[in-house]
C-alpha positions in Angstrom: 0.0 0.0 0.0 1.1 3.4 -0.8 2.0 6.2 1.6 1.1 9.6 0.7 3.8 12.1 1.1 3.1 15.3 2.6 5.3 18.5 3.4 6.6 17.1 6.9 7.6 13.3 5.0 8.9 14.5 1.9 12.4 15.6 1.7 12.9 18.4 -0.8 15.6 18.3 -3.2 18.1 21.6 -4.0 20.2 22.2 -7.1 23.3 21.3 -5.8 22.5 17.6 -4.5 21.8 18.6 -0.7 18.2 17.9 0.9 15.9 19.5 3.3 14.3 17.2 6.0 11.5 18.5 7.8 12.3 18.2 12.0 8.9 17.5 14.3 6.8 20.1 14.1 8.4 21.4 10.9 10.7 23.3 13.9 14.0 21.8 13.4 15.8 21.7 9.9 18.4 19.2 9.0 20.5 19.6 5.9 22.3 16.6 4.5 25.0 17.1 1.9 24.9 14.9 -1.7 28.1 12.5 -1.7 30.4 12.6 -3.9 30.2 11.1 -7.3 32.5 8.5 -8.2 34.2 6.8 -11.3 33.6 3.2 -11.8 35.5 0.7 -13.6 35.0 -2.8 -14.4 38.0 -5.4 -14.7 38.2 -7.9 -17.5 40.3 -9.9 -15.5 39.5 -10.6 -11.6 35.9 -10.4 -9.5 38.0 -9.8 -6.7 41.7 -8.4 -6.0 43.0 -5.7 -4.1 45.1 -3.3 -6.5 48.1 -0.7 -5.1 48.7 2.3 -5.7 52.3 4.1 -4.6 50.9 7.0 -2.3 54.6 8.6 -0.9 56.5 6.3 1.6 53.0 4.0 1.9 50.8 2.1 -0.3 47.0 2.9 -1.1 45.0 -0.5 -1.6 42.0 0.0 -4.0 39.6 -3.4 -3.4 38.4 -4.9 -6.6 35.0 -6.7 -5.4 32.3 -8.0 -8.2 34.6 -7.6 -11.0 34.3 -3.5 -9.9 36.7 -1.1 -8.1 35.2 2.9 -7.5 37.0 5.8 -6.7 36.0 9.4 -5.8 35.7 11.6 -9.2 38.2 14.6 -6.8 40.4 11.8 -6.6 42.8 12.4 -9.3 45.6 10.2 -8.5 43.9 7.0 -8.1 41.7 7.8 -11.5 44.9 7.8 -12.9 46.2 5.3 -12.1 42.7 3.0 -12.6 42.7 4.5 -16.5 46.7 3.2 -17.1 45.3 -0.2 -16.0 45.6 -2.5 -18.7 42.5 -4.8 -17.0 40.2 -2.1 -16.2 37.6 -0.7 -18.4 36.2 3.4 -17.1 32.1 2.5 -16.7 30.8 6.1 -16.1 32.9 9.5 -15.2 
């Protein structure tokens, strides 16, 4: 059975990704930010491996899990490196 949605249960969308949730009452106002959108990328090779990635003195491990590994789009150092990858494919981004 459907619910109908009304101004206290409905979370109102803005422009830049962020919504508005009605508090009790309509008193209390909670703002909760959009995350950030990430780049996908499927490898031909492996469902499941753990790739690294040469961060300084220490090594980053990016998971491969389902034949998929995702990164942050601001993160341009692992994108990088996931595009030079011979096995991986860019899905999106």
């Amino acid at each position: 059975m459907a619910v109908k949605k009304s101004d206290e249960t409905d979370a109102t969308a803005s422009a830049d990704g962020s919504a508005v949730v009605p508090g009790a009452g309509g008193a209390d106002i909670t703002t909760v930010e959009a995350a950030p959108a990430g780049v996908t990328f499927a490898d031909r090779a492996y469902t499941s491996r753990s790739l690294f990635l040469q961060a300084g003195d220490d090594l980053r491990e990016l998971k491969v899990q389902a034949g998929r590994v995702t990164v942050q789009t601001d993160d341009a150092e692992a994108v990088a490196f996931l595009r030079r990858h011979a096995d991986l494919q860019q899905l999106d981004g």
